[in-house]
C-alpha positions as CSV (number, residue, x, y, z in Angstrom):
1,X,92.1,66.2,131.5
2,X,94.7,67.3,128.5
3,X,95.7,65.7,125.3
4,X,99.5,66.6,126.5
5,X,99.5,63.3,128.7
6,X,98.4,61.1,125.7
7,X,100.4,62.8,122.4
8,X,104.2,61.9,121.4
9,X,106.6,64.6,122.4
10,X,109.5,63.1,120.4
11,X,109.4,64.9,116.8
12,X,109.1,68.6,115.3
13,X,105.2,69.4,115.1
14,X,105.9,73.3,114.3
15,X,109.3,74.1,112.8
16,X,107.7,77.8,113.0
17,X,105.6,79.6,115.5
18,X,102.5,80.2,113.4
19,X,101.2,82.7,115.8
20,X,101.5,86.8,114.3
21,X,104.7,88.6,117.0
22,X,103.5,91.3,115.9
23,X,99.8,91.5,117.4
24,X,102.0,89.5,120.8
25,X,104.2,92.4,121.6
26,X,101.4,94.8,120.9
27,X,99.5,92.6,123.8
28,X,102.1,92.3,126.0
29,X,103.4,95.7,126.5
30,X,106.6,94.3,127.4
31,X,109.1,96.7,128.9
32,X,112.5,96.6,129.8
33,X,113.5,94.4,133.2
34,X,110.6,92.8,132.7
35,X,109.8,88.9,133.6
36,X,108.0,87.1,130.5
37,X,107.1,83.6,130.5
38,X,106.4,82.3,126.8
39,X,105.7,78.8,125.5
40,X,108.3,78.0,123.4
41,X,106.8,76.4,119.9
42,X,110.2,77.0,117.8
43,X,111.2,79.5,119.0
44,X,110.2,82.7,117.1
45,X,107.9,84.4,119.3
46,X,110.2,83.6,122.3
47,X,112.9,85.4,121.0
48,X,110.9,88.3,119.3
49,X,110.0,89.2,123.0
50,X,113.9,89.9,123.8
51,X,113.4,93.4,122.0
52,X,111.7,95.1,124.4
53,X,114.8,93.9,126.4
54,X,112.8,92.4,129.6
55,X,115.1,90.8,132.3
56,X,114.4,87.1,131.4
57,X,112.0,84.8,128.7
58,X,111.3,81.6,130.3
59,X,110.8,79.4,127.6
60,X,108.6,76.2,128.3
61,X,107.6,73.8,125.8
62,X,107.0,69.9,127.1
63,X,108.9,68.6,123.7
64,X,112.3,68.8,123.9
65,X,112.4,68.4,119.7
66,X,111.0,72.2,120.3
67,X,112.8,73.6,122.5
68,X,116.1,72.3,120.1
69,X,114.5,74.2,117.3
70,X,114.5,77.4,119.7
71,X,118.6,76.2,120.7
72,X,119.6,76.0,117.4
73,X,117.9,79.5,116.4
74,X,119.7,80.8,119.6
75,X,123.1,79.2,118.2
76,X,122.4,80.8,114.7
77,X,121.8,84.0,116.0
78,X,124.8,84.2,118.8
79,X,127.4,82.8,115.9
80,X,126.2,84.0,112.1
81,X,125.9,87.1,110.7
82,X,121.9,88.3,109.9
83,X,122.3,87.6,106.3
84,X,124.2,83.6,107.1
85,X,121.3,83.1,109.7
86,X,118.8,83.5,107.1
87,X,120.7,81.2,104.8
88,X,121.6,78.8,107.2
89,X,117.9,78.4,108.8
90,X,116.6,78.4,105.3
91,X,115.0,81.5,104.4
92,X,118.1,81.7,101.5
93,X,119.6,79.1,99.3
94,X,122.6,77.2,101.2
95,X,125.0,74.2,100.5
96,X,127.1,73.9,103.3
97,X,124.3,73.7,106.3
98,X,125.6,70.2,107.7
99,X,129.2,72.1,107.9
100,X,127.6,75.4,110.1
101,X,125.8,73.1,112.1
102,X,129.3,71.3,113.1
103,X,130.1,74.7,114.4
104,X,126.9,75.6,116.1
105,X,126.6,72.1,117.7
106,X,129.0,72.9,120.9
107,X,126.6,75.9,121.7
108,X,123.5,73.0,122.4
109,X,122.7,71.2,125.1
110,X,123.1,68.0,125.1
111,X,119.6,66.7,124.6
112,X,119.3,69.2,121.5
113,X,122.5,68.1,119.6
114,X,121.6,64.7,120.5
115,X,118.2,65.3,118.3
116,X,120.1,67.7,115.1
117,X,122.7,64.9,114.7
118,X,119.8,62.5,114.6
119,X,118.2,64.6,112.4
120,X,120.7,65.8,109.4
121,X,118.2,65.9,107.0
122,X,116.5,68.8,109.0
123,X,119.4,70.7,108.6
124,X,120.0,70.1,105.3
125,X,115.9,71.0,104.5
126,X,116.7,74.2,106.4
127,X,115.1,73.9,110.1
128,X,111.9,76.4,109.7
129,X,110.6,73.5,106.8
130,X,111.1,70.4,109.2
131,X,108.0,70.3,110.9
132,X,105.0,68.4,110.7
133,X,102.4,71.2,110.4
134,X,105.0,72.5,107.4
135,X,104.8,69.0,105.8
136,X,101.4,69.6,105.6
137,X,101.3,72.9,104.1
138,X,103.4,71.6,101.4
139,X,101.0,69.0,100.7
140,X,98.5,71.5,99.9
141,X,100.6,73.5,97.8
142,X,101.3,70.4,95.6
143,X,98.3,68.9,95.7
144,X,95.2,71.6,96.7
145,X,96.3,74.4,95.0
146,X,97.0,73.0,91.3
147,X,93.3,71.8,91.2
148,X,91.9,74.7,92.1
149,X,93.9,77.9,90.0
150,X,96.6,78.3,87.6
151,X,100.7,79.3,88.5
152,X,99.4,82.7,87.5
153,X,96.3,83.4,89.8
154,X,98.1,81.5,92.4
155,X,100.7,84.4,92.3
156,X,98.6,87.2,91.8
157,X,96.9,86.1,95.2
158,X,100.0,87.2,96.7
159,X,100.7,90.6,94.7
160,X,100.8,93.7,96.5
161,X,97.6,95.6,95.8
162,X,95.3,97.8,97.8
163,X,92.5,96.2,100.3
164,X,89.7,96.9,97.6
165,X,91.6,95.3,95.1
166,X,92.4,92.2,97.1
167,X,88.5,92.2,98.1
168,X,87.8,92.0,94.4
169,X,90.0,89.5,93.4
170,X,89.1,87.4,96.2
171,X,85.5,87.3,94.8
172,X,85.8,87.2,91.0
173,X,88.9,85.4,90.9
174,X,89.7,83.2,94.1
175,X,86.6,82.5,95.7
176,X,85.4,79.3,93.3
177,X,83.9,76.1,93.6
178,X,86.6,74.2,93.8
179,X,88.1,76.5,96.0
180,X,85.5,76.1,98.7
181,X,85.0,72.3,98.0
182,X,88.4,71.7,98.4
183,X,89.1,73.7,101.4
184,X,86.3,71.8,103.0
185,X,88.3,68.7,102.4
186,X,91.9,69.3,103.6
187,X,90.9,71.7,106.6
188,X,88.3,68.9,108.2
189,X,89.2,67.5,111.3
190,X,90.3,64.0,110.1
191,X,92.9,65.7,106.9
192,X,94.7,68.4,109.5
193,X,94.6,65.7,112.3
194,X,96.5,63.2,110.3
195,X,98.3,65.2,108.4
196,X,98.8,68.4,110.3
197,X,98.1,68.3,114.3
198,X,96.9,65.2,116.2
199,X,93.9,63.7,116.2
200,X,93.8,64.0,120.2
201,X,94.0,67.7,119.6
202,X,90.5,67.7,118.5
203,X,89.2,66.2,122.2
204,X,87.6,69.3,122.4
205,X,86.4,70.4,119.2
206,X,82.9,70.7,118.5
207,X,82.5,72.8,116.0
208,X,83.1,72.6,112.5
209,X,86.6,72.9,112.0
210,X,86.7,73.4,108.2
211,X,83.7,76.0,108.0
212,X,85.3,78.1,110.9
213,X,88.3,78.4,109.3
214,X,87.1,78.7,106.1
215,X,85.6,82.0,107.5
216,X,88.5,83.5,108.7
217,X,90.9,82.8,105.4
218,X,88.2,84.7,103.6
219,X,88.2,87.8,106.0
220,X,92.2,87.6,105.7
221,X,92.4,87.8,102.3
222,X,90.1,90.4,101.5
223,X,90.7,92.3,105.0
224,X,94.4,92.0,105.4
225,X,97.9,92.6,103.5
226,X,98.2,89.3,101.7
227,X,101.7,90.7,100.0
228,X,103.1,91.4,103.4
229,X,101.6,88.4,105.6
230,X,104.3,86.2,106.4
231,X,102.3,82.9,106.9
232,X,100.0,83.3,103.9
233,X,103.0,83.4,101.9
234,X,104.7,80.9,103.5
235,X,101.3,78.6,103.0
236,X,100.9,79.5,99.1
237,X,105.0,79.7,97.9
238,X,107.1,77.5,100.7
239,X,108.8,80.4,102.2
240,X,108.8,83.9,104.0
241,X,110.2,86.3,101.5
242,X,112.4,89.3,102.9
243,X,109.6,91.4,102.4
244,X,107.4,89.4,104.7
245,X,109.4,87.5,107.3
246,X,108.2,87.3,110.9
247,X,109.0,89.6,113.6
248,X,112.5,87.9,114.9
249,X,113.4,87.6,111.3
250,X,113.4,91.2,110.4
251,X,116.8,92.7,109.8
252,X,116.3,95.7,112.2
253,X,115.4,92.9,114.9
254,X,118.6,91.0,114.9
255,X,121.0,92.8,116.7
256,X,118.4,93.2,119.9
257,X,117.5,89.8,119.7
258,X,121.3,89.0,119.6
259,X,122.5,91.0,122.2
260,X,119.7,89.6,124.5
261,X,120.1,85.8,124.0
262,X,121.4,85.3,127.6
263,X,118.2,86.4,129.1
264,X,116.2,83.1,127.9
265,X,115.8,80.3,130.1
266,X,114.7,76.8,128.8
267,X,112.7,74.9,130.8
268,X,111.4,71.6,129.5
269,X,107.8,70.9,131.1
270,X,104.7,72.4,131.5
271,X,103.4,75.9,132.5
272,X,102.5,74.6,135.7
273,X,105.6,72.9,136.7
274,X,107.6,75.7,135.8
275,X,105.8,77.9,137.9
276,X,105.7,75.0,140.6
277,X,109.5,75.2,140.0
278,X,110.1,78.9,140.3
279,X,108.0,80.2,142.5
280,X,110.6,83.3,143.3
281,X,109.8,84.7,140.0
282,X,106.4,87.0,139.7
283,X,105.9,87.4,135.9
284,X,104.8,90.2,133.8
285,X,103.6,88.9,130.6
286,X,102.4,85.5,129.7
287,X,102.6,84.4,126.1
288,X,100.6,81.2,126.5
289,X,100.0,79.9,122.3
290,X,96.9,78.0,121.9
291,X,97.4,75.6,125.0
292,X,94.0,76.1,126.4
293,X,92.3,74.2,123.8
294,X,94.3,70.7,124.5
295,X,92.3,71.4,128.7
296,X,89.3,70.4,130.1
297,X,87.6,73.3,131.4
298,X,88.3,72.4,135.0
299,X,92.1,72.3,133.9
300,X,91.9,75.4,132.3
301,X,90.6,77.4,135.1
302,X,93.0,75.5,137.6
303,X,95.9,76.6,134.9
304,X,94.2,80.5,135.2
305,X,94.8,80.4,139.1
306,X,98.1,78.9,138.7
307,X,99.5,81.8,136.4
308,X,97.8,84.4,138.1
309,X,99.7,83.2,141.4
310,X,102.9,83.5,139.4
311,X,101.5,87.2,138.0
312,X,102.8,90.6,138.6
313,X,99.5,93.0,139.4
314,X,99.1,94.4,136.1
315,X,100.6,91.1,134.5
316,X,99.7,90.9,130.6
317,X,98.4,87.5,129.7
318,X,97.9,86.6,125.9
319,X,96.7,82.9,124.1
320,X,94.9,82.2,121.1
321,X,91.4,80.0,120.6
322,X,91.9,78.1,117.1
323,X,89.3,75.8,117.2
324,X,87.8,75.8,120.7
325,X,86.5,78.6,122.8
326,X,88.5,79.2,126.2
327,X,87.4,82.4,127.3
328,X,88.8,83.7,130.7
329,X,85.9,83.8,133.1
330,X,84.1,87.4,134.1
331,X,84.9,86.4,138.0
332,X,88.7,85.3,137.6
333,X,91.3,88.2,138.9
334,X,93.1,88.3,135.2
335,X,90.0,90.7,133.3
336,X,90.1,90.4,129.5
337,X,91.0,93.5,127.5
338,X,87.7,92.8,125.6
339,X,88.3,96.2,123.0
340,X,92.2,95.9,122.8
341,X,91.6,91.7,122.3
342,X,89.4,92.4,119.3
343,X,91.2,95.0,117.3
344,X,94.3,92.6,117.6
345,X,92.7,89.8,116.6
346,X,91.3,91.6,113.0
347,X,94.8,92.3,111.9
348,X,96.0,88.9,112.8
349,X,98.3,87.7,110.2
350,X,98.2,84.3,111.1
351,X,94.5,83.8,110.0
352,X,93.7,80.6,110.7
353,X,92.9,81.6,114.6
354,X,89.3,82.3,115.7
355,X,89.9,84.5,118.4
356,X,93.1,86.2,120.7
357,X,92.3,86.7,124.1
358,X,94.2,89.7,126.0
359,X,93.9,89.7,129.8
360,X,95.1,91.9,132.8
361,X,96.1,90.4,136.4
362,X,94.5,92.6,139.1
């Protein structure tokens, strides 16, 4: 069974992809002409893949309020400078949003202006702050974080320092009662169901959600760049500052990006169906997200033999485990890059994730 039968599809859960590009492309090896089949999310790891300039990014999400997020970051990028797209999506300070989006609208499908002009007060937020799982982060930074440090130690967590520094400050500074107390409290099951995810998505959690993550915030910030980790920084101040923006939103990324828009193609549905759907197309790399964890086990090996149907030998395939373990099994013809997998997964930015799988179609 999956949770996607039974959740609504009809609002922006993730206004960003909170999964690190940078560890992706370093899985998938893309090259150029290749096939890539991505799940959409908003939209930012989709198009980071277009810089190894591949042939074509299928892009599959089942809510259409996604894949609009992804339309509208394609229309930003195909009509606004680097520097208007960053304003306009709202990286940077801008006034006149509900104007650019008058001009960007003709470049959406239907569906996806349908939702914007339903929406205005996305665009006039900024569209990477309109999300559910973004609503939630705020509500820690207003409501966690005060309780637990000052302004000042809050912003020293995000200084740049060396590694041994960062360990230190973690421990003598960071790392108090209140601190673990409170993290215990807004990362359980019932505070990030409500609040963040869905409750459904926990079906298959059966762990403890709080503790787990709990482990891997404290190996990220004593283990890894906290002054350069885009979603820490987004989490603790409300943005990604130029100096830590995510992989499509790097300056030397945009004209690439740009000049490879045409290559991605939407497709509203599952992984399956889309494969179902296109079965002329053999794909080379597989960015898959977390969906794994929403399956059944019998769902998620059907899923497996399904992709590696649709896979190129020597087809890259790539997901993350958040909260429940979906490991690819040792007799499956898609073998798991157990070394590669693991040294990925410990400079993960995006922290929060317990492990990142890496496989191989043979």
């Amino acid at each position: 069974m999956s949770v996607h039968d039974e959740v609504r599809f009809d609002f922006i859960r993730y206004a960003n992809c909170w999964e690190d590009a940078d560890i992706l492309a370093e899985a998938l090896r893309i090259k150029k002409g290749d096939n890539c089949l991505s799940v959409a999310s908003a939209g930012d790891n989709t198009l980071a893949l277009l810089l190894k300039d591949p042939e074509l990014v299928m892009a599959v999400d089942f809510n259409p309020a996604q894949l609009a997020c992804l339309e509208l970051r394609m229309a930003a990028f195909a009509n606004l400078d680097y520097d208007e797209t960053l304003r306009f999506i709202g990286i940077d300070e801008e006034k006149e949003r509900k104007l650019i989006f008058r001009d960007l609208r003709s470049c959406l499908s239907e569906e996806s202006r349908k939702f914007w002009e339903s929406h205005p007060e996305y665009i006039d937020l900024g569209i990477i702050h309109a999300g559910k799982f973004e609503n939630y982060f705020r509500i820690i930074r207003r409501y966690m974080l005060p309780l637990i440090h000052r302004r000042r130690h809050i912003d020293l967590l995000l200084d740049q320092k060396e590694l041994t520094a960062q360990k230190v400050f973690y421990e003598r500074v960071w790392n108090n009662d209140r601190w673990k107390l409170l993290f215990k409290i807004f990362f359980s099951k019932a505070v990030i169901g409500r609040f963040g995810r869905d409750p459904k998505f926990f079906r298959y959690v059966e762990e403890n959600v709080a503790l787990n993550i709990l482990k891997r915030t404290e190996y990220a910030l004593t283990s890894v760049s906290n002054y350069s980790n885009p979603y820490l920084n987004y989490i603790v101040k409300g943005n990604f500052p130029k100096h830590a923006l995510p992989l499509y939103l790097r300056r030397d990324s945009y004209q690439q990006i740009r000049k490879n828009l045409h290559k991605v193609k939407i497709f509203k549905g599952g992984i399956t169906s889309c494969i179902d759907e296109h079965k002329e197309i053999k794909f080379d790399a597989f960015n898959l997200s977390d969906i794994f964890e929403y399956m059944d086990v019998p769902i998620f090996h059907k899923t497996l033999r399904i992709i590696h149907r649709a896979a190129e030998k020597g087809a890259r395939v790539a997901f993350w485990n958040m909260m429940v373990d979906r490991t690819i099994p040792s007799d499956f013809p898609i073998k798991t890059d157990f070394n590669l997998s693991e040294k990925l997964h410990l400079k993960d930015k995006a922290f929060f994730y317990r492990r990142f799988i890496v496989g191989e179609a043979i």
